[in-house]
N, C-alpha and C positions, 0 to 999 in steps of 0.2 A: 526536605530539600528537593525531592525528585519532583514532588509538586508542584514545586516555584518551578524549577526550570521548566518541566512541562507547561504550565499556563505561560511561563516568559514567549517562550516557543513559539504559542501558540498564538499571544496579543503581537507577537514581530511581526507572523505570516500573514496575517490577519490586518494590520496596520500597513503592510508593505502592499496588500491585494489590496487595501479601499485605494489607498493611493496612489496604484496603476489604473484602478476604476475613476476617477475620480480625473487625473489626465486625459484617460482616453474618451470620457464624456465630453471633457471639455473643445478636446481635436474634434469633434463628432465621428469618432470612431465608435459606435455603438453597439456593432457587434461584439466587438473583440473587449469592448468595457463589459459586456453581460458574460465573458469569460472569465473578466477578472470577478464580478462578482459572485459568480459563481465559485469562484477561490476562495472570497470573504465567508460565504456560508459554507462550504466544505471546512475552512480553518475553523470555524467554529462550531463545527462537532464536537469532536476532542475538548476544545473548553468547557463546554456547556455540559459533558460526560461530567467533567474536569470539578467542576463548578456545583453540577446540581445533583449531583449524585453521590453512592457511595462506591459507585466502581472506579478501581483504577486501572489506570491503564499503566501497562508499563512505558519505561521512560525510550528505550530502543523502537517500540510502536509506533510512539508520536513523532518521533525523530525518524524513523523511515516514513511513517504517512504524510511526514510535512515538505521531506523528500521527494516523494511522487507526486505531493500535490505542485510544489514547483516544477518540477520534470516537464511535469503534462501539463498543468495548465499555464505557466507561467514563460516557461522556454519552453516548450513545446508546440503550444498553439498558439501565443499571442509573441515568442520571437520566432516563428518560422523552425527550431528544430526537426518537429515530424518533415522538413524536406531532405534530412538525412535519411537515408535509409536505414541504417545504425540504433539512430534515436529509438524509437518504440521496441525496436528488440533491448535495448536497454534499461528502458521502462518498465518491459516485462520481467526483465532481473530483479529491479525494486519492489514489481508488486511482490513478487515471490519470494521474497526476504521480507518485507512487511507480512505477506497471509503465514508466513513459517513463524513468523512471531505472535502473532495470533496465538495459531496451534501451539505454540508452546506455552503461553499462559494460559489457553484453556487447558490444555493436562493438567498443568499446575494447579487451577482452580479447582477440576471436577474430579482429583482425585484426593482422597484423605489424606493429610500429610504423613501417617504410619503406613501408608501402602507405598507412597513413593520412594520409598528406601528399600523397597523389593521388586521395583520393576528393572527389568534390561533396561543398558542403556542402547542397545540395539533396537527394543521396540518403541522407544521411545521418539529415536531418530526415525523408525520408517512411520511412523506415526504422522509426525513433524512434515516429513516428504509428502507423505501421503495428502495432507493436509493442503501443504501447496496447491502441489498437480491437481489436486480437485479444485481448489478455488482459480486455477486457473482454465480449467476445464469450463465452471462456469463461467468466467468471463465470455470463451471463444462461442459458448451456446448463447451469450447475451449476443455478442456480436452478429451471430450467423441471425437468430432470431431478428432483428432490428433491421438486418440489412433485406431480407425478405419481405417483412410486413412493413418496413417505412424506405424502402430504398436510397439508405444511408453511406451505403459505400464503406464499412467500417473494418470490413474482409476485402482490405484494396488488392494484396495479393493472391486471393483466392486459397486456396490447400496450402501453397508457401506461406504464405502471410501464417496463417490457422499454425502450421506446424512449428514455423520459429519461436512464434510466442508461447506455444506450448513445452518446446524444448527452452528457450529462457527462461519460463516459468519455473519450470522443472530445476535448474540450475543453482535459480536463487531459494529455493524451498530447500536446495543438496547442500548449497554453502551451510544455512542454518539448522540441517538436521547433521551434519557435521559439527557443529559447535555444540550442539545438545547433547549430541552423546558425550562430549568429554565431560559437560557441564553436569549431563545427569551424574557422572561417576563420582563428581567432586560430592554433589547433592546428597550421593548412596554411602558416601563414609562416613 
């Protein structure tokens, strides 16, 4: 069942990017059409996981990555949201709830299922955290990176910019290493 809904998911987000691709061609808006299709092939990562493989992804994954891929690519850059200032510290909440889900099926995966009934659910959760803040850490070393060797402007705030995003990062990695630890406890009895 989780399978259908994920591929559902995914042929919506997927169907709905060709079809703003697909508009904005037509306007000759061409930049902001290779935005959307850049949505079309992002949404179809996940399927193609989905599809050609034996890994799965969980169902909260693809529903937070289909989340950030509208966020950002959809109201983000092709309805003007990045001119809040709000928006991208927002988005950094998302990514951080989506990499904390991540981390949390990868524990799930890379440990035995007889050892997971003796781990804290304390280590689990700073794990989980852990996990984020790194992936958000590299994002801010993509960004710094890019905006040096291609003068990208992607660190519009300089230090402020770097720091928000690292503290929202950090936020959405806390909401979900907060829900692992109760989850792990359910997990451990």
């Amino acid at each position: 069942m989780r399978k259908k809904v994920s591929i559902f998911l995914c042929v919506v987000y997927v169907a709905f990017m060709a079809f703003v691709a697909v508009q904005l061609f037509l306007k000759d808006n061409d930049s902001d059409a290779l935005i959307a299709l850049g949505g079309v092939a992002c949404g179809l990562i996940p399927l193609l996981i989905i599809l050609l493989t034996k890994f799965e992804l969980s169902l909260p994954i693809i529903i937070f990555y289909l989340v950030f891929l509208f966020g950002t690519q959809f109201l983000g850059s092709l309805q003007g949201f990045y001119r809040n200032g709000w928006w991208d510290s927002f988005m950094h909440l998302i990514s951080g709830i989506l990499i904390a889900f991540f981390g949390f099926d990868l524990y799930k995966r890379l440990l035995r299922k007889d050892y997971i009934s003796h781990l804290s659910p304390w280590f689990v959760s700073l794990f989980i955290l852990s996990f984020a803040v790194f992936g958000g850490v590299i994002w801010e070393i993509y960004e710094f990176t890019m905006d040096n060797l291609f003068e990208m402007g992607l660190q519009g705030g300089g230090n402020r910019d770097t720091m928000t995003d690292l503290i929202t990062d950090s936020l959405g990695g806390l909401i979900i290493a907060i829900w692992s630890f109760f989850k792990t406890k359910i997990l451990i009895k």
